[in-house]
N, C-alpha and C positions, 0 to 999 in steps of 0.2 A: 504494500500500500504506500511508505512512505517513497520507493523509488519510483512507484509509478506517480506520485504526486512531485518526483524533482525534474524526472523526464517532461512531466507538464509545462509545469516551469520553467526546464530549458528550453521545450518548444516555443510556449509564448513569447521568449528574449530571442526567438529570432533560430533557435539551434535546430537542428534534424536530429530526430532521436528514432532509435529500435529498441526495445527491449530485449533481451534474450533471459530469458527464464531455464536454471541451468534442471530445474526440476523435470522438464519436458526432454532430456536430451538420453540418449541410452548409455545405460550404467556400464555396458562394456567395453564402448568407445570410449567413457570418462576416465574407467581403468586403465584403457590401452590394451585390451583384449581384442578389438573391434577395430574396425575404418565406420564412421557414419558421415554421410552427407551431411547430415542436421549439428552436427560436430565441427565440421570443417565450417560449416558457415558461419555458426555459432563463434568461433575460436579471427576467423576473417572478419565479423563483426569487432570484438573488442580489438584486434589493433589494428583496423580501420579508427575506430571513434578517436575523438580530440579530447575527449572526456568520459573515464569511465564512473559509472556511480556502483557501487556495489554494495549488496544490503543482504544481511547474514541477520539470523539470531544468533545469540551468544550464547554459551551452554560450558559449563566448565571454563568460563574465563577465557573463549575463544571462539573463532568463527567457524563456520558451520565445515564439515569436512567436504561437503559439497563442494563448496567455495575453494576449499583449497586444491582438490583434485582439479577443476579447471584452472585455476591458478599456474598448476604445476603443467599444464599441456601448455600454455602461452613461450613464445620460443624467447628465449634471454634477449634482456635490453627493450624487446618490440613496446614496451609502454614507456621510452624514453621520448618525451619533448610534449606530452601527455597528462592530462592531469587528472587522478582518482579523487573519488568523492566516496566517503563513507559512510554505509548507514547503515548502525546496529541496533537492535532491540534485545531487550533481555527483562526479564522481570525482576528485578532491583536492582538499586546503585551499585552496590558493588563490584560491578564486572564492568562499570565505565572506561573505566581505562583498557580497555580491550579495542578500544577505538586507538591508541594511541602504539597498546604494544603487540596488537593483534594486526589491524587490519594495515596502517601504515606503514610496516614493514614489509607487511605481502606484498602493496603497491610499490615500493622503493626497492624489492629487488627485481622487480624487472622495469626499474628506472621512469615511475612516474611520480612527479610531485605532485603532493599530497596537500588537498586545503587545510589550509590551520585548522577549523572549526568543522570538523568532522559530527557527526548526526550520531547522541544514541538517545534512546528514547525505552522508558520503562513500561510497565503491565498498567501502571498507574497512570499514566500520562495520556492515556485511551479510556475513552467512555462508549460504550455501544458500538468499539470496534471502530471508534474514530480518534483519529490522532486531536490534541489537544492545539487551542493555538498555540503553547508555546513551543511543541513539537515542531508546528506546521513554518513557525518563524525559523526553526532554530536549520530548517532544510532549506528556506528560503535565502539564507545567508551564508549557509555553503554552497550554493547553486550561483547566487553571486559572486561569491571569492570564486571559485573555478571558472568562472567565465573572466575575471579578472586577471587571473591567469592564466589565463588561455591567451588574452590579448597579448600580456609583458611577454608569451613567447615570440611574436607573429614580430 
C-alpha cells in the first residue's frame, strides 16, 4: 500500500513508474533453479528505473527474504547513479532502524544512494488498513528527496 501510494506520487511529479510485485514472480527463478521471463523483466525493470522504492515488512529486525533473494539476482554496481527509496513496516518501534541497517545497505551494495529519510511505519500508524497522515507525509518526503536526487545526478 505505502509503495503503491509513493509510485502515485512519483507519477503525479511528472515520473513513469511500474510496479513489480516480487510476490507474483516464481520461486524457482528467485532461487536460481529456473530461467523465467517474468524474472528477467522483473530484474530489466529495476535497473532500468532512476528510482527504486522498495517496501518489505520487517520481521526479526530485517527485511523480508523475498526482498533479499531479488536483491541478490540484481548484477553488481547496476543500481549505481540511482536512487533507493525505503519503505518498511513492522508492528512496533523497535525494529526502526532496520531502515537504516537493513535496507540501506542492500541498496549501497549494489551502488545506489539512499534518501536520508527512508519510510517505516508501525501496526499502529494504520487505522482500517489505512496509513495515517503522518505515515502518508513521512512517504511524501522521501518521494521528494529522491527526486531531488535524482536531479543533483543529471
Amino acid at each position: 500500500m505505502l509503495v503503491e501510494y509513493a509510485l502515485a506520487r512519483l507519477a503525479a511529479l511528472g515520473a513513469v513508474t511500474e510496479l513489480v510485485d516480487l510476490a507474483t514472480l516464481p520461486a524457482d527463478a528467485l532461487l536460481g533453479r529456473a530461467t523465467a521471463p517474468a524474472l528477467i523483466a522483473a530484474l530489466e525493470t529495476a535497473t532500468r528505473a532512476q528510482i527504486i522504492v522498495a517496501g518489505t515488512p520487517v520481521y526479526r529486525a530485517t527485511y523480508s527474504g523475498l526482498l533479499k533473494v531479488f536483491f541478490d539476482l540484481l548484477p553488481q554496481d547496476s543500481l549505481i547513479g540511482k536512487v533507493g527509496l525505503p519503505i518498511v513496516t513492522g508492528h512496533g518501534t523497535a525494529h526502526s532502524l532496520s531502515v537504516d541497517h537493513g535496507m540501506r545497505p542492500l541498496f549501497a551494495s549494489l551502488g545506489a544512494t539512499v534518501v536520508a529519510s527512508g519510510v517505516y511505519a508501525t501496526s499502529a500508524q494504520f487505522q482500517d488498513g489505512k496509513p495515517s497522515l503522518e505515515v502518508l507525509q513521512a512517504v511524501d518526503r522521501a518521494v521528494h528527496e529522491a527526486l531531488a536526487l535524482l536531479r543533483a545526478f543529471r
